[in-house]
C-alpha positions in Angstrom: 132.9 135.7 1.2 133.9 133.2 -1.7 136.9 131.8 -0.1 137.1 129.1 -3.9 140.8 128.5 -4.8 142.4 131.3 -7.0 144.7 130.8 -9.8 147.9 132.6 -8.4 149.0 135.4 -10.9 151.8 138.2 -10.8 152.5 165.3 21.5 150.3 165.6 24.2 147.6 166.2 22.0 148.6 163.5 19.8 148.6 161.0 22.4 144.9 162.2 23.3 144.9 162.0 26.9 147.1 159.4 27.6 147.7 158.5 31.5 150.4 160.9 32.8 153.8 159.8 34.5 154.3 159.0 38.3 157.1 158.0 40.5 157.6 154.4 40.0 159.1 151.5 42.5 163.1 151.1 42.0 164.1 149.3 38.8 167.3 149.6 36.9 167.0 152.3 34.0 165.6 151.7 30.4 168.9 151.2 28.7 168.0 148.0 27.0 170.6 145.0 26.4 173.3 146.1 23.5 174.0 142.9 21.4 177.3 142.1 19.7 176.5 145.3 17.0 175.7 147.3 20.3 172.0 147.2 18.8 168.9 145.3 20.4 166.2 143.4 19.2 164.1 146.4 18.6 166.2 147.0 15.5 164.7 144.4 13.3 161.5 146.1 13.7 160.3 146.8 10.2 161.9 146.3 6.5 159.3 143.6 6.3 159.0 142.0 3.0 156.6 143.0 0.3 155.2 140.1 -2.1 152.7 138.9 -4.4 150.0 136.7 -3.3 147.1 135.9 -6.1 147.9 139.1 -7.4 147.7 141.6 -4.5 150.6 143.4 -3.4 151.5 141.7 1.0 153.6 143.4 3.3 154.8 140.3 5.4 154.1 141.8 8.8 153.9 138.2 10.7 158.0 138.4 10.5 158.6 141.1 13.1 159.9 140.6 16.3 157.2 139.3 18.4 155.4 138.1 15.5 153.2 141.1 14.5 152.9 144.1 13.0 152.3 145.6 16.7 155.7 145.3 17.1 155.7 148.6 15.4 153.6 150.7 17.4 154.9 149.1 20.5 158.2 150.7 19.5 157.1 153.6 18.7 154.4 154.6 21.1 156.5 153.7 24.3 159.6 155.3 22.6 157.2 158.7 21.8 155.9 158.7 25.7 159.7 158.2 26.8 160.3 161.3 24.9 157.8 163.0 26.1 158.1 162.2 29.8 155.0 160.4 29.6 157.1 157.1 30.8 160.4 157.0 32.8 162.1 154.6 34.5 160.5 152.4 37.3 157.3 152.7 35.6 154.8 149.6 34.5 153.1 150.1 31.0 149.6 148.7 31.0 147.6 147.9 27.8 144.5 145.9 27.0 145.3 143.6 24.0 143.8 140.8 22.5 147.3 139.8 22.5 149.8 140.6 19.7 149.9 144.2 21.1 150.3 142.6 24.2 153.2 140.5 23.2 154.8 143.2 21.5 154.6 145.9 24.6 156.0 143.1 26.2 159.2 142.3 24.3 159.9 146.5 24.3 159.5 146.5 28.1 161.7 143.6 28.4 164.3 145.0 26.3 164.0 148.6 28.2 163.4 147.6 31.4 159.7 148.5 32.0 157.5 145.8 33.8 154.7 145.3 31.9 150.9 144.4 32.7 149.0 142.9 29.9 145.3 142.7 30.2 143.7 140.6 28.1 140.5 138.5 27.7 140.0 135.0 28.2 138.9 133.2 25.0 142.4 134.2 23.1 144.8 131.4 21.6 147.0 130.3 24.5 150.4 131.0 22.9 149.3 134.8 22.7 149.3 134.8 26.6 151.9 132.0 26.9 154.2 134.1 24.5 153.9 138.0 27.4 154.4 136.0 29.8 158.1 134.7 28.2 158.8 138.2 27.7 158.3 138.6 31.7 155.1 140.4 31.6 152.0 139.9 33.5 149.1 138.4 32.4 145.7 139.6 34.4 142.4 137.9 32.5 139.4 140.4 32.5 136.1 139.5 30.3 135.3 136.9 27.8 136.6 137.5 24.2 136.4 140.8 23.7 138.3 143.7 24.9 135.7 146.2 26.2 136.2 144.7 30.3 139.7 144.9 29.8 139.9 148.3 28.0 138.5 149.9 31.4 140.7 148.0 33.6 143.4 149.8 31.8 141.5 153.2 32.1 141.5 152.2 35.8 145.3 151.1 36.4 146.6 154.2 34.1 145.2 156.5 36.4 147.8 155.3 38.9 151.1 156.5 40.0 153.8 154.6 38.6 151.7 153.1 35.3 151.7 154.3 31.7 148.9 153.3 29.4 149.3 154.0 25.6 145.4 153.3 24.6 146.5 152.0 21.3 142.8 152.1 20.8 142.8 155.7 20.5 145.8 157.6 20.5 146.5 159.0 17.5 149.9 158.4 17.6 149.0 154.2 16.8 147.8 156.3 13.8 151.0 158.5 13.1 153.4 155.2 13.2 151.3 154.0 10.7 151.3 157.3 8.5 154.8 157.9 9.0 156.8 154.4 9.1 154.7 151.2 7.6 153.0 153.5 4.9 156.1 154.8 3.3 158.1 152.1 3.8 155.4 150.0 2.1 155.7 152.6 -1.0 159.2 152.8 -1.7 159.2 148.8 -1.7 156.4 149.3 -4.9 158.3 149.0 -8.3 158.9 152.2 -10.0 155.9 153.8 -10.9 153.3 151.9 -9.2 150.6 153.4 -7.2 148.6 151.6 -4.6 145.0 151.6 -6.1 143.5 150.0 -2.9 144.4 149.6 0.8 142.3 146.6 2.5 143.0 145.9 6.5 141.2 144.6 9.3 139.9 146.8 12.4 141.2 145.6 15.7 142.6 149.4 16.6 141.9 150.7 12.7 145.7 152.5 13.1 146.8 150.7 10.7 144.1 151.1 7.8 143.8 154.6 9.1 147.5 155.8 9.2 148.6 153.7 5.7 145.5 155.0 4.3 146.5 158.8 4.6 150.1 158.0 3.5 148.8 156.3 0.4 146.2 159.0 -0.2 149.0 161.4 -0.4 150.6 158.8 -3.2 147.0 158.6 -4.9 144.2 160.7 -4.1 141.6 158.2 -5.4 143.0 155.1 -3.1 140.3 153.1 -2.1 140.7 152.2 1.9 138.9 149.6 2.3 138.0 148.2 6.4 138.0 144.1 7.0 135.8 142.7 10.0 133.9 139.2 10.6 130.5 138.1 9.4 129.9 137.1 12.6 130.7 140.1 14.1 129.6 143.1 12.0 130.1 145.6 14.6 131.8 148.5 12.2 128.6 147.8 9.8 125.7 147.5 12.1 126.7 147.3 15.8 126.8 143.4 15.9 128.8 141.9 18.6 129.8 138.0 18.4 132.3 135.6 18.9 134.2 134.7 15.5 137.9 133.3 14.7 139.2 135.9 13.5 141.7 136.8 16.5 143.5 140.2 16.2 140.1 142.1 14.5 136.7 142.9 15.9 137.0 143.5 19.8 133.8 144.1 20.5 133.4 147.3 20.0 134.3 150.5 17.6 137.9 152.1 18.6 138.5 155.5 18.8 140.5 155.6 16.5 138.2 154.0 13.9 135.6 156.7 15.0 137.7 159.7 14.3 138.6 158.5 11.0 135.8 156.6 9.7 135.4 159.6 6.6 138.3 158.0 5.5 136.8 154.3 5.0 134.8 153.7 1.6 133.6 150.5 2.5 133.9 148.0 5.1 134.0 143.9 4.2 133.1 141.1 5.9 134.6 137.9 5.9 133.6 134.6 7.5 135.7 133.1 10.2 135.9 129.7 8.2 137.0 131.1 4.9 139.6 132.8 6.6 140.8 130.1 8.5 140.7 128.1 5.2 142.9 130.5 3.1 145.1 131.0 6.3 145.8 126.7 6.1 145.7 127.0 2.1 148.8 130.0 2.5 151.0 128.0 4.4 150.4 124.9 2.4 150.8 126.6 -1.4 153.2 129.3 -0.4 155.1 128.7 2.8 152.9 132.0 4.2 153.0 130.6 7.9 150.4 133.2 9.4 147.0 133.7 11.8 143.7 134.2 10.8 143.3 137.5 10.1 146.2 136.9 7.3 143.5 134.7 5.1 141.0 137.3 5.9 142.9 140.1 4.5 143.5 137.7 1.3 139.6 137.2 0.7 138.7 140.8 1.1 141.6 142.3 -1.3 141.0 139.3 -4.1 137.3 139.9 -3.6 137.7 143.8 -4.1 139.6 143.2 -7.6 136.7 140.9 -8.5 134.5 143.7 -8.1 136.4 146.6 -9.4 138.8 145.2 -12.7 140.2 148.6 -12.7 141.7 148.5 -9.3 145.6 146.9 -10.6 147.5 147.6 -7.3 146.1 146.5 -3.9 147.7 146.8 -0.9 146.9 143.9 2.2 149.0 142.9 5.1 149.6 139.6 6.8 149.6 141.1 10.4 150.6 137.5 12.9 152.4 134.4 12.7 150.9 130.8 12.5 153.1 130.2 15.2 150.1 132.0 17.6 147.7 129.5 16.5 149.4 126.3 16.7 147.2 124.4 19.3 144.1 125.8 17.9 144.3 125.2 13.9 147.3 123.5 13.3 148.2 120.3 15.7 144.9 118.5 13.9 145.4 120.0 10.6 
């Protein structure tokens, strides 16, 4: 991936088998802490900004609470399994993460009064773990860099009475918040008239890509939905594993969700872990974009697919995680 300076330029069902609810030790009830407005944090989830970067339409997801775009399905997904009796109070969600779900889960169950067991691998940027553990969560270490060890410690743990797992790696319903919340709102934030040509996201669940990509295909038939994942890890492509820098994307192995859905992909991109810690440095230091590496990844891949295809006038990318994650790995020495 070229990553040369650009000249800037203007429910059951649903849930798929999640773990079922059990009687839970004693904790007060999920009533969450009303602020001044009688709201809570949770409100400021979404009504992200959407910009222009080098000419390709970013929804500025890095400014949730949390500091991702999984503060989105955290919300929704624990808020659906409340609803549905899938989670009441006493109860301890579990998720595997390689850490921004993780620190979102974490700040919902803080704010509802769930404990909450984040299992993650080692290998992530400290301040992803450091950042649960604020939130009061636990922090168990399974595995080395990728999720697949801690994906069946979950399995295992959701079984139990007393836990909830959501499986944001396959339950649809990571899919349907993305369908039915980030893809509209994304549209009606378009000027008049304007029709997203392109999608372009990377793959760490695919609910994202997926979910905005059928809300956009309902706006444009012909909207081209295009998948991001590393060079050094072109497991979507070819079943590669590897390590790469590209923290957020590329766990190791294919999600469910990606499975299910991969008719909807036209084409998967790879981008090298340098270039996209390069144009993650080169966002914050020519626009004030402070954001992670997957951010600069998502930029190469959408300029790179207007290179390719003139005709495509409207593509839509996401900046998915704060700099803020990354400050002890990229940024002390920068």
């Amino acid at each position: 991936m070229n990553a040369t300076r650009r000249t800037r330029s203007a429910a059951r069902e649903a849930q798929d088998g999640a773990a079922g609810p059990a009687a839970g030790v004693a904790r007060g009830p999920a009533v969450g802490v009303a602020g001044r407005g009688g709201g809570t944090i949770l409100d400021a989830i979404g009504g992200t900004p959407l910009v222009m970067v080098d000419g390709v339409w970013v929804k500025l997801e890095y400014l949730n609470p949390s500091g991702s775009i999984k503060a989105r399905i955290a919300k929704y997904m624990i808020e659906r399994a409340e609803r549905e009796g899938l989670l009441r109070p006493g109860d301890t969600i579990v998720e595997a993460s390689s850490g921004n779900t993780g620190n979102a889960m974490s700040m919902v169950a803080a704010v509802k009064g769930y404990r909450m067991l984040v299992v993650m691998p080692d290998g992530m940027s400290g301040e992803r773990l450091a950042i649960s553990r604020a939130f009061g969560a636990q922090v168990m270490t399974v595995g080395d860099f990728h999720v697949n060890d801690a994906l069946a410690k979950v399995a295992e743990l959701g079984r139990e009475p007393g836990y909830f797992a959501p499986r944001q790696f396959d339950s649809e319903w990571n899919v349907e918040e993305n369908r039915t919340w980030l893809g509209p709102e994304t549209l009606a934030q378009l000027p008049g008239g304007v029709v997203p040509d392109a999608v372009v996201g990377g793959v760490g669940t695919g609910g994202t890509i997926v979910g905005v990509g059928q809300c956009f295909r309902e706006r444009n038939p012909a909207c081209r939905v295009v998948a991001v994942e590393p060079s050094e890890s072109c497991t979507l492509m070819c079943g590669e594993v590897g390590r790469h820098l590209i923290e957020g994307i590329s766990d190791g192995f294919v999600p469910g969700i990606f499975a299910r859905h991969r008719h909807l992909i036209d084409e998967i991109v790879a981008v090298d872990s340098d270039a996209a810690i390069g144009e993650m440095r080169r966002l914050a230091r020519e626009f004030g974009l402070f954001v992670g590496p997957s951010s600069g990844a998502h930029l190469l891949a959408a300029c790179e697919l207007r290179a390719r295809y003139p005709g495509l006038r409207h593509v839509v990318t996401f900046f998915c995680d704060e700099g803020e994650k990354y400050i002890n790995d990229y940024f002390l020495s920068a």
